[in-house]
C-alpha positions as CSV (number, residue, x, y, z in Angstrom):
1,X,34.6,-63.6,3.3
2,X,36.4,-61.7,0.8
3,X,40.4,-62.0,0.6
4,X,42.6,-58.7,2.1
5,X,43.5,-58.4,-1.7
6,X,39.2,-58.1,-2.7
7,X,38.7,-56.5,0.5
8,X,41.2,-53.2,-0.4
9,X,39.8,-53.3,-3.9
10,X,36.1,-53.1,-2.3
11,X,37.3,-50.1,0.4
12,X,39.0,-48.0,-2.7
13,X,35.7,-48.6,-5.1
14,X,33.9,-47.2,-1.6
15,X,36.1,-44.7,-1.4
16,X,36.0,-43.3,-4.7
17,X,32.0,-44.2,-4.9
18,X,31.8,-41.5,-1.7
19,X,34.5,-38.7,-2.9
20,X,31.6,-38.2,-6.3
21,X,28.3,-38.6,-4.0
22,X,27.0,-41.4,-5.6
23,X,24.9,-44.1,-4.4
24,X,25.3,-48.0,-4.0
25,X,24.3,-51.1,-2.0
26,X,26.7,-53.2,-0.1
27,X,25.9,-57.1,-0.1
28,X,26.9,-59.1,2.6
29,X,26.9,-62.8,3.4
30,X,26.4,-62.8,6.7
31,X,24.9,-66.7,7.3
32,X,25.7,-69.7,5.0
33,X,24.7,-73.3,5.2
34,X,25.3,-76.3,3.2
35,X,27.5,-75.5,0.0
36,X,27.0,-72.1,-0.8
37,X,29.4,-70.0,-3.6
38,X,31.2,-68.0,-1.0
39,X,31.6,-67.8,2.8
40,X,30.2,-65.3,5.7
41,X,31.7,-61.9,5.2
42,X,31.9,-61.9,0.8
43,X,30.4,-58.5,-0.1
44,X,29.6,-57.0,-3.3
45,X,29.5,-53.2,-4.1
46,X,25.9,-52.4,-6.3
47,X,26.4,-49.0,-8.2
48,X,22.8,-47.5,-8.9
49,X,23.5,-48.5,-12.5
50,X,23.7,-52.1,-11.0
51,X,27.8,-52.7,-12.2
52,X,29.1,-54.1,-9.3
53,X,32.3,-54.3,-7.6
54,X,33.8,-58.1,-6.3
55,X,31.1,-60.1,-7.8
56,X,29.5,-63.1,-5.3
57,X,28.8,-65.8,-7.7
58,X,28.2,-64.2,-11.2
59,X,25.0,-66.7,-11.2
60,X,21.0,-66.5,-10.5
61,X,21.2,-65.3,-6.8
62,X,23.7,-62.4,-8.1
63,X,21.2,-61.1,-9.9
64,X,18.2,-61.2,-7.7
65,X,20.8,-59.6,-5.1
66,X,21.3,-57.2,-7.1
67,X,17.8,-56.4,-8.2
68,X,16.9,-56.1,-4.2
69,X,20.3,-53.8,-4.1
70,X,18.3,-51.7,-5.8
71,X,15.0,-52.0,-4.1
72,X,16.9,-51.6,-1.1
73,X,18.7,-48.2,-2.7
74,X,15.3,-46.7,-4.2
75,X,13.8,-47.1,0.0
76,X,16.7,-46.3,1.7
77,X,16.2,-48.5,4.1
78,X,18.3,-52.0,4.9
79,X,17.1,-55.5,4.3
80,X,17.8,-59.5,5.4
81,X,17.3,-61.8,2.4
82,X,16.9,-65.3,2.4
83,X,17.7,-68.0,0.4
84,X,16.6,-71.5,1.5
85,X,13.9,-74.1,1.9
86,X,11.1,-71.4,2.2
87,X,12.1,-68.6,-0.1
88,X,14.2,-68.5,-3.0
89,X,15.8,-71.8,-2.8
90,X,15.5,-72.6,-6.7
91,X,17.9,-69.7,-7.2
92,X,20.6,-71.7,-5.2
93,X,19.3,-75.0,-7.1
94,X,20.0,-73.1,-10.8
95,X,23.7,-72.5,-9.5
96,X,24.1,-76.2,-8.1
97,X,24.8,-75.2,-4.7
98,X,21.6,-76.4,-3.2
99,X,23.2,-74.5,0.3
100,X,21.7,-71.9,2.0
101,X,22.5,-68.2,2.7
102,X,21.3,-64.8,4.5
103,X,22.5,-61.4,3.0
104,X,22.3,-58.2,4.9
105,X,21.7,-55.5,2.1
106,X,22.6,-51.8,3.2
107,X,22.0,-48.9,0.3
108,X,24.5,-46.0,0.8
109,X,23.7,-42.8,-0.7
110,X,26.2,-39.6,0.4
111,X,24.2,-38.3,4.0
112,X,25.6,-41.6,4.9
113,X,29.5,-40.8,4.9
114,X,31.0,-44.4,5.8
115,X,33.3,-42.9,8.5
116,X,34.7,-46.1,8.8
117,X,36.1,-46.1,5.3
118,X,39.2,-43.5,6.5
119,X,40.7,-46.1,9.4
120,X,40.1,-49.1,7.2
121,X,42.1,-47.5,4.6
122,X,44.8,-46.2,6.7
123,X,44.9,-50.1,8.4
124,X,45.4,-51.7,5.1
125,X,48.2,-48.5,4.2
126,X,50.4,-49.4,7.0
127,X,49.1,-53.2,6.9
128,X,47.6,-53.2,10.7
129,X,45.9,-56.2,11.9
130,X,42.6,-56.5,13.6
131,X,39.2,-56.8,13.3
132,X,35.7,-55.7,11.9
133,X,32.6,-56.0,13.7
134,X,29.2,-54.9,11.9
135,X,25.4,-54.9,14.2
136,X,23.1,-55.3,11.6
137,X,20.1,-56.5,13.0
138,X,18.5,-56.9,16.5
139,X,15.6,-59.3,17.5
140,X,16.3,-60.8,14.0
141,X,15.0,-56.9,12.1
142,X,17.9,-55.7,9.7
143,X,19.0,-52.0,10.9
144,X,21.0,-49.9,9.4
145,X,24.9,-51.2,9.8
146,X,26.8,-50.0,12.7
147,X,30.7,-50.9,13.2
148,X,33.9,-51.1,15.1
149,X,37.4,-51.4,14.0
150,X,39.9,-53.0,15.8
151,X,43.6,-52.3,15.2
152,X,46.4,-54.0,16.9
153,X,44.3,-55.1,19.7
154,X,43.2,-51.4,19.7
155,X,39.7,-49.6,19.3
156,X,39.7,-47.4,16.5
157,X,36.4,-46.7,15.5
158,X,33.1,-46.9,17.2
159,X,29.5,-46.5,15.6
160,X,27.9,-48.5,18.4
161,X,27.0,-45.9,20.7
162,X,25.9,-48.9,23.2
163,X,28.9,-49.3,26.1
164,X,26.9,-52.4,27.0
165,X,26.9,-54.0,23.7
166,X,30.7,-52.6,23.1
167,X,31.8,-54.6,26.1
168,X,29.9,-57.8,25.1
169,X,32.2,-57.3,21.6
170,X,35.5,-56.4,23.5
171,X,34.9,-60.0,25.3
172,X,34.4,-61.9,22.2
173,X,38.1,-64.0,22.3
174,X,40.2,-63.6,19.0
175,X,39.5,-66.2,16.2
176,X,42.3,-68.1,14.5
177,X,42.8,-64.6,12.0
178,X,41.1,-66.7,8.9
179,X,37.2,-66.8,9.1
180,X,34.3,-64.3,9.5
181,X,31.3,-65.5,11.3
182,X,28.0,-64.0,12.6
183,X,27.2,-64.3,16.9
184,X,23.6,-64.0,17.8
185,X,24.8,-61.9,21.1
186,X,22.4,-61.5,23.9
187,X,22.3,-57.5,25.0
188,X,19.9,-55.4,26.8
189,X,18.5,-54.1,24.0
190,X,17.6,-57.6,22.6
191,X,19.2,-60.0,20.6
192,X,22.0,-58.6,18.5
193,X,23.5,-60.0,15.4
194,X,27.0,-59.1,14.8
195,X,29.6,-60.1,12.2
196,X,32.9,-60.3,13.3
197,X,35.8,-60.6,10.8
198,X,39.3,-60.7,10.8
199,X,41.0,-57.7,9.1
200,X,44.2,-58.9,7.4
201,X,47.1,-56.6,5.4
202,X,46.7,-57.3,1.7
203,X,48.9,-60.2,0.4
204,X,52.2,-59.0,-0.6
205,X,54.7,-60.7,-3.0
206,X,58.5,-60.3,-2.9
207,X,60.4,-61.1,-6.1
208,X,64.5,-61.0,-6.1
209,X,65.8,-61.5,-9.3
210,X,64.6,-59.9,-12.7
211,X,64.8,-63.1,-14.8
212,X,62.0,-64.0,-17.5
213,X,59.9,-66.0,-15.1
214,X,59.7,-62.5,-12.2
215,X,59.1,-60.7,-14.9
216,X,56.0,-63.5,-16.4
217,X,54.7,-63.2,-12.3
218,X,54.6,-59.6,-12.2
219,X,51.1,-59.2,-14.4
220,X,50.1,-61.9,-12.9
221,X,50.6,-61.0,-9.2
222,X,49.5,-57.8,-9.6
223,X,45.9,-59.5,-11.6
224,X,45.3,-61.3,-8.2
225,X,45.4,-58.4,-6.7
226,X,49.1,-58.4,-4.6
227,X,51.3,-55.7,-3.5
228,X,54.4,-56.4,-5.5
229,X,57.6,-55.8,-5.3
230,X,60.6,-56.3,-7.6
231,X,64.3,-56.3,-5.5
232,X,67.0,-56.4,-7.6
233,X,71.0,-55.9,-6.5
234,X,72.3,-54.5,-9.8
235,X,70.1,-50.8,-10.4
236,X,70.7,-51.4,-13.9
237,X,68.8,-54.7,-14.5
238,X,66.2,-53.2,-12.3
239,X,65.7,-50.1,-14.4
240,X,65.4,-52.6,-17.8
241,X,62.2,-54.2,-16.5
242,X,59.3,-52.7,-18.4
243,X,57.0,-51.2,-16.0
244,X,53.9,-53.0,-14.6
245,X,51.3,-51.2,-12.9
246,X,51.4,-51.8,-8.9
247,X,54.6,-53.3,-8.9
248,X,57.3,-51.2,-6.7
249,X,61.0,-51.5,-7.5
250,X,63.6,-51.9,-4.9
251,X,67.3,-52.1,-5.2
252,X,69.1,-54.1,-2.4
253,X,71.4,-56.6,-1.9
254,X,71.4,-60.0,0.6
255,X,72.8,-57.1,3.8
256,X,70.1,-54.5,3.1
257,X,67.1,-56.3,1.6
258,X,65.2,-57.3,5.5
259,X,65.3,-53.9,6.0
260,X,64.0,-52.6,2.6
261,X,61.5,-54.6,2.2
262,X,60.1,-55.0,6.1
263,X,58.6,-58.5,5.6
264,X,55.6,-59.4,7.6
265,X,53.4,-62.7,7.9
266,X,51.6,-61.6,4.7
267,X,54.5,-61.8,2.6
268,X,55.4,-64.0,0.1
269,X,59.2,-64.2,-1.2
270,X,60.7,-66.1,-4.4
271,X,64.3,-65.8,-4.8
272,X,65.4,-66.6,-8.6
273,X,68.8,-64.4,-9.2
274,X,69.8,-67.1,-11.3
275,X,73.2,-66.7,-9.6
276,X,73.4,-69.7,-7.0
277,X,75.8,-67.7,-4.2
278,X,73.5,-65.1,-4.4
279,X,70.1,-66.8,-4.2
280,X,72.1,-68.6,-0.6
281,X,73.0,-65.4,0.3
282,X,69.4,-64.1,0.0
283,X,67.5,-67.2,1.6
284,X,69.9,-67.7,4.5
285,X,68.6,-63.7,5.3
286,X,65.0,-64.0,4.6
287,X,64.6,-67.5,6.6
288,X,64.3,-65.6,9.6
289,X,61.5,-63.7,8.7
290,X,57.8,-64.8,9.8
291,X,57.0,-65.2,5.7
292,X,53.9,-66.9,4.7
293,X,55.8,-68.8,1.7
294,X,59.8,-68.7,1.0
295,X,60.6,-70.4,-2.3
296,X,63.4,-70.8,-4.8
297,X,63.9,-71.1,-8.6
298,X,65.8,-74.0,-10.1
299,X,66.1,-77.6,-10.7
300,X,66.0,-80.4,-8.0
301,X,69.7,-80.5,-7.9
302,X,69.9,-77.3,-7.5
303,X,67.4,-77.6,-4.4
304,X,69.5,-80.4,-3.5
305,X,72.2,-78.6,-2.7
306,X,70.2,-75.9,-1.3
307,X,69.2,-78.3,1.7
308,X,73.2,-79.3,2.0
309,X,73.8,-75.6,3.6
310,X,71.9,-77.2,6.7
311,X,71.1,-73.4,8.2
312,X,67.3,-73.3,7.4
313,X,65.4,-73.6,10.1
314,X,61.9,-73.0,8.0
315,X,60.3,-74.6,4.9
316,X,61.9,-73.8,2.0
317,X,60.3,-74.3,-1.6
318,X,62.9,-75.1,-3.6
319,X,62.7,-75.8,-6.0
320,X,59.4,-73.4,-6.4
321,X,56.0,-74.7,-7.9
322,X,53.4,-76.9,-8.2
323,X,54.2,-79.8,-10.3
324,X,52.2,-78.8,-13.4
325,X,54.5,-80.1,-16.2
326,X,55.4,-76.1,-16.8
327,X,58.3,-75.5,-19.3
328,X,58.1,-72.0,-20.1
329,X,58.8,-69.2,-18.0
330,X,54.6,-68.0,-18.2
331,X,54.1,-71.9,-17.1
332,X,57.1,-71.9,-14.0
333,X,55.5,-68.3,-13.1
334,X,51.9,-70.3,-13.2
335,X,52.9,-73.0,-11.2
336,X,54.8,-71.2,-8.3
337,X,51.4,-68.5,-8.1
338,X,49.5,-71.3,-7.6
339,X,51.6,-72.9,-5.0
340,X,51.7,-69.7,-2.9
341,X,48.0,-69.4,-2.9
342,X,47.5,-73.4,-2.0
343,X,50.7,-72.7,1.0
344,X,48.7,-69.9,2.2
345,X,44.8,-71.9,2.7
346,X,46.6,-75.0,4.0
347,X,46.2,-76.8,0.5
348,X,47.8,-79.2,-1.1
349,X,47.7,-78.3,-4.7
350,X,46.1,-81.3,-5.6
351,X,43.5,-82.0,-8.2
352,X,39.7,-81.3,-7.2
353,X,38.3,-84.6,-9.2
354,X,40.7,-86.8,-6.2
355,X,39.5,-84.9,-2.8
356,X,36.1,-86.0,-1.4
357,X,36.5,-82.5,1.0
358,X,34.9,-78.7,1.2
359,X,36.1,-76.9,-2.4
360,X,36.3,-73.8,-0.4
């Protein structure tokens, strides 16, 4: 599936691709099998120029994806493509996956509005939870996509117009919030094939502290597609950082900064002051929040006697990083990126060459 950071790039390209009328083709994954280049729910925007938006693989089933985007945009009409042991399986060979995969093709053109773009976009605004749910085919023939949005356990959007099929999805019990998959749901109108996936605020990253390495992150954050936010106490040293596009500058201190930056389970906080008192002061506030990573700058004595306080009830990172060898402030901000992304898939960090597991 794609990331909440690829999914709101995808919903703006949509968004702007329907406010000038033009015409594209979505590209889902919606079955997978074997080792494929990305899981159940990855899309991929077609423009009728064939640029495309979140690429799947960049390789030999990209293209011929593409080429049937077009087809699919020329006919107006949806298509299931397969790629396995009876059709196009020497595409997945070329790219050395050798897996399997289905993708549901849909061409949009503007007498088809994408209602649903509007609540998506306002979910991923105020960073509401929930759900996606896509009919695409019944008795195995690709239709045109239908969907329901689910907000905060709430229905916010309905294409069905099928109560009976609506109630068979309202049943479905929650996933674990991390994968899409695709149900083969038995309705009275036949078999229906649904994908369900898990709708999930963009990732946001908190920095506190201005010094070399926030300021090496900041490009870098903001290239992985993050909300970013820069939280300094002293207005001054904030107002010297050279602007960086997506990045939103706060001013607040260890008493005021919970409530400034209104942290969620999709943030990500790094605390490097540089001042010691202060970095405490800041981590003994922000441990009670439900973060998804709370690290520290510094050396290991330093994170010594940040474990000496005794108050911290949650993992700390401190000090902050994968253990890359980095020296320079571009290398630190490197190595703590990468640890945040390995913290938040349940990684690691290790090399690939020593695991025997799933890449992905």
């Amino acid at each position: 599936m794609n990331s909440a950071d690829e999914f709101r790039t995808l919903v703006d390209a949509l968004l702007a691709l329907r406010e000038r009328g033009g015409r594209g083709a979505l590209a889902t994954l919606t079955r997978t099998r074997g080792s494929t280049f990305r899981r159940v729910g990855a899309r991929m925007l077609v423009h009728e120029d064939g640029d495309v938006v979140c690429e799947l693989s960049g390789g030999c089933p990209q293209r011929d994806i593409v080429e049937r985007a077009l087809e699919a945009m020329r006919e107006e009409a949806p298509r299931l493509l397969h790629y396995n042991a009876q059709n196009g399986l020497d595409l997945m060979m070329d790219m050395g996956c050798g897996g399997e995969l289905e993708v549901m093709v849909e061409p949009l053109a503007p007498p088809r509005p994408l209602a649903v773009l509007d609540v998506l976009a306002d979910g991923i605004a105020r960073r509401r939870s929930g759900r996606l749910v896509t009919l695409f085919a019944l008795d195995g023939v690709p239709v045109m996509p239908r969907r329901q949005v689910w907000l905060d356990g709430a229905l916010r959007h309905d294409e069905f117009d099928d109560a009976a099929l609506g109630d068979i999805v309202a049943g479905i019990p929650p996933d674990d919030g991390h994968r899409a998959a695709t149900l083969a749901l038995l309705s009275p109108r036949g078999r229906a094939d649904v994908l369900v996936e898990p709708l999930r605020p963009p990732h946001r990253l908190v920095l506190v502290g201005s010094g070399a390495t926030a300021r090496a992150m900041l490009p870098l954050a903001a290239t992985l597609g993050w909300a970013v936010t820069l939280v300094e106490a002293n207005p001054d040293r904030l107002r010297d950082v050279r602007a960086v596009d997506r990045v939103t500058r706060l001013c607040a201190g260890p008493g005021t900064v919970m409530a400034t930056i209104l942290p969620d389970a999709q943030t990500s906080v790094v605390v490097m002051t540089h001042n010691f008192e202060q970095d405490m002061a800041y981590l003994r506030v922000l441990q009670e929040a439900p973060l998804a990573y709370l690290g520290t700058l510094g050396s290991r004595e330093r994170a010594r006697r940040v474990f000496e306080d005794g108050r911290f009830a949650r993992t700390v990172h401190a000090p902050a990083g994968l253990d890359i060898g980095s020296e320079s402030p571009a290398e630190i901000a490197l190595a703590i990126t990468a640890e945040i992304v390995a913290t938040r898939r349940g990684h690691a960090g290790g090399s690939l060459r020593d695991g025997d597991g799933a890449i992905h």
